[in-house]
C-alpha positions, -999 to +999 in steps of 0.1 A: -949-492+613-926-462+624-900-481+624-903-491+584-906-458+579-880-444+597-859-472+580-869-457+546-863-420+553-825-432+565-821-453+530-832-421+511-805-399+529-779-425+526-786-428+488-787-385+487-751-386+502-736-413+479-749-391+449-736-361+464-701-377+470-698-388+432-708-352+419-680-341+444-656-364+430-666-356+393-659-318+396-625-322+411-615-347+383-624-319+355-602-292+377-569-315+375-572-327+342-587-300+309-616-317+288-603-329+251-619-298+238-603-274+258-571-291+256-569-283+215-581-250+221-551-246+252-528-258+224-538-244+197-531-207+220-495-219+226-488-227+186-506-192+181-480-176+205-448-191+196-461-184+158-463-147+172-433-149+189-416-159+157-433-132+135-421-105+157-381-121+158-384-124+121-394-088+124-364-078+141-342-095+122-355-080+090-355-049+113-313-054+114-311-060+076-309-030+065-279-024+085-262-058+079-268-050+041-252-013+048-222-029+062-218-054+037-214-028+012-194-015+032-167-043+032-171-043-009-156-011-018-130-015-033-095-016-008-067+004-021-037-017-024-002-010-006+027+003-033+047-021-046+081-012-039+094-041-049+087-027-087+098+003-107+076+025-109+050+024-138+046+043-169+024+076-159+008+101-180+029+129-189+037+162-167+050+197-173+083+207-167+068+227-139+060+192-121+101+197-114+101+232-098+105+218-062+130+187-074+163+185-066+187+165-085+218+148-067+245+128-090+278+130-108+288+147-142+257+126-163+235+146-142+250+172-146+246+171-178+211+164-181+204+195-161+222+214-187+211+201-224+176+181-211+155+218-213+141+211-179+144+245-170+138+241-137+149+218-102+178+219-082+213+209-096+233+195-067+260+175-084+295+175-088+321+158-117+336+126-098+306+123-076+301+087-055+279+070-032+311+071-009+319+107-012+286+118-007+289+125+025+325+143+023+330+162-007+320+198-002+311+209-038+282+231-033+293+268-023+262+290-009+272+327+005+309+318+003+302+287+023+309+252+013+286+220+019+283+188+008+257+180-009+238+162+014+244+194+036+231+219+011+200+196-002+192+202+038+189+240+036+154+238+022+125+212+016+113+197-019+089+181-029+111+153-049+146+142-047+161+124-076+192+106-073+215+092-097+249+075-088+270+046-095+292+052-125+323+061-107+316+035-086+322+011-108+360+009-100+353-001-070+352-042-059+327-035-029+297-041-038+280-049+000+295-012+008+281+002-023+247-014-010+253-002+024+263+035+016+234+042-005+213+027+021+226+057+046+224+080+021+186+078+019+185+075+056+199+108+058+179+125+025+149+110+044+155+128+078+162+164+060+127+158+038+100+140+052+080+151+026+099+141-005+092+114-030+125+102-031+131+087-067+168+063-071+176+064-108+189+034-122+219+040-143+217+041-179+238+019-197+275+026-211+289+016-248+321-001-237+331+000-272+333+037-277+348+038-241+374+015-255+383+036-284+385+073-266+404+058-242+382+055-211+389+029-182+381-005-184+365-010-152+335+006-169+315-024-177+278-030-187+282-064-162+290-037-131+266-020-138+238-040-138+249-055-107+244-016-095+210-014-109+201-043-092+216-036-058+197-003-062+164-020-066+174-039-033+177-006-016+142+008-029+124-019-016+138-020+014+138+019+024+104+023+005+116+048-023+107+049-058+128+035-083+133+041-121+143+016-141+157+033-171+188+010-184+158-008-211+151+022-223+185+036-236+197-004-237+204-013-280+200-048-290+232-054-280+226-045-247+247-014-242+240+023-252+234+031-288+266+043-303+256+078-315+240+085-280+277+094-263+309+111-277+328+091-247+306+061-242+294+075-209+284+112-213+244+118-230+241+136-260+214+167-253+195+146-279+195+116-252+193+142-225+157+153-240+146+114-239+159+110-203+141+140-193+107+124-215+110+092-193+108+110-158+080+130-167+059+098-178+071+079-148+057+099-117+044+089-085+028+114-054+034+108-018-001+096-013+003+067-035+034+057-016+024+057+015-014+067+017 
């Protein structure tokens, strides 16, 4: 009899531990792996926090707009565009007289002229009768306290603000066009070094009347062909040493090409009627220093 009952009581206890060993079991299954529920809510944590994460770099970036907006406004102004040296320089509106108060005026005996009968009333006259690209550098004609200089050597005394130039008719005898080219390319070389701070303006030549050359005698090298071979070599030489140019043979050129017949008593020489027009075309064709080179 103790026996069954001891036999019982054993069966009980080993039933106990079985039971205890599958609750055991049970708990450490539901540590490795999260119930469904809990899974969608783990999830649904994660979506929230890359959501949030997104939010705050969208933030950020609309943080850095203002800036990139700043900038690109920035990069649409408008860009001021480099001169054009490669064309004469356009019509302008009108200045005084006084605009040439600190000019100075280099050329031959049409120059001269123009100084005299234009009414400019004011700018340096450094010319001389004869005057060439070639002599420019060797003809003393300028005499200042007793002393002579050439005129290269005198415009060097003191600065202007603007140096016109205006050479090529007595050139025109020569056949040596590349020199021609060359010399006037020293020649602002030199005007450059003794004023930095000049707007140096090459005036090209105003065309002849070969006819009333013809008739007063004058020499028969002066040619309207030559010429504009000058006026275009001249171009050449603005472009390349970044000087103004001032195309002025259209507007003293007649239909026929050459200068009206009543504008010169010698074909070559300006009437102060012509002068006054000449003098008209520079003060609407003006450029500053800043617009040439910033």
């Amino acid at each position: 009899m103790r026996d069954t009952i001891r036999g019982m009581i054993l069966l009980a206890g080993l039933a106990g531990m079985l039971t205890l060993s599958g609750c055991m079991v049970a708990a450490a299954g539901q540590a490795q792996v999260p119930h469904s529920d809990s899974s969608s809510a783990w999830q649904s944590k994660q979506e929230e926090s890359k959501t949030d994460g997104s939010r705050v770099d969208t933030e950020r970036e609309e943080e850095k707009d203002p800036e990139k907006v700043e900038t690109e406004e920035e990069q649409t102004e408008p860009v001021k565009q480099a001169y054009d040296f490669s064309q004469p320089v356009p019509e302008s509106p009108a200045v005084e007289n006084d605009y040439f108060q600190d000019a100075a005026f280099i050329g031959d005996s049409r120059t001269d002229g123009f100084m005299i009968y234009s009414g400019i009333g004011c700018g340096e006259n450094l010319t001389s009768n004869g005057l060439s690209i070639f002599t420019l550098q060797k003809k003393k004609a300028i005499t200042i306290d007793g002393e002579e200089y050439t005129l290269l050597d005198a415009l060097a005394k003191k600065q202007y603000g603007k140096v016109y130039i205006s050479l090529g008719v007595n050139e025109l005898g020569y056949a040596n066009d590349k020199g021609f080219y060359e010399a006037y390319c020293q020649a602002i070389d030199i005007i450059r070094a003794s004023q930095p701070n000049a707007v140096i303006y090459i005036q090209g030549l105003i065309p002849l009347n070969e006819d009333v050359i013809a008739a007063t005698g004058g020499a028969k090298y002066l040619t309207n062909e030559h010429l504009l071979v000058y006026n275009d070599l001249m171009k050449q030489v603005a472009e390349e040493k970044r000087v103004a140019f001032l195309d002025l043979n259209p507007q003293f050129s007649g239909p026929d090409g050459q200068l009206p017949e009543d504008a010169s008593g010698d074909g070559i020489h300006l009437r102060a009627s012509y002068c006054k027009q000449w003098l008209e075309y520079l003060k609407t064709h003006t450029v500053s220093y800043e617009e040439l080179y910033g």
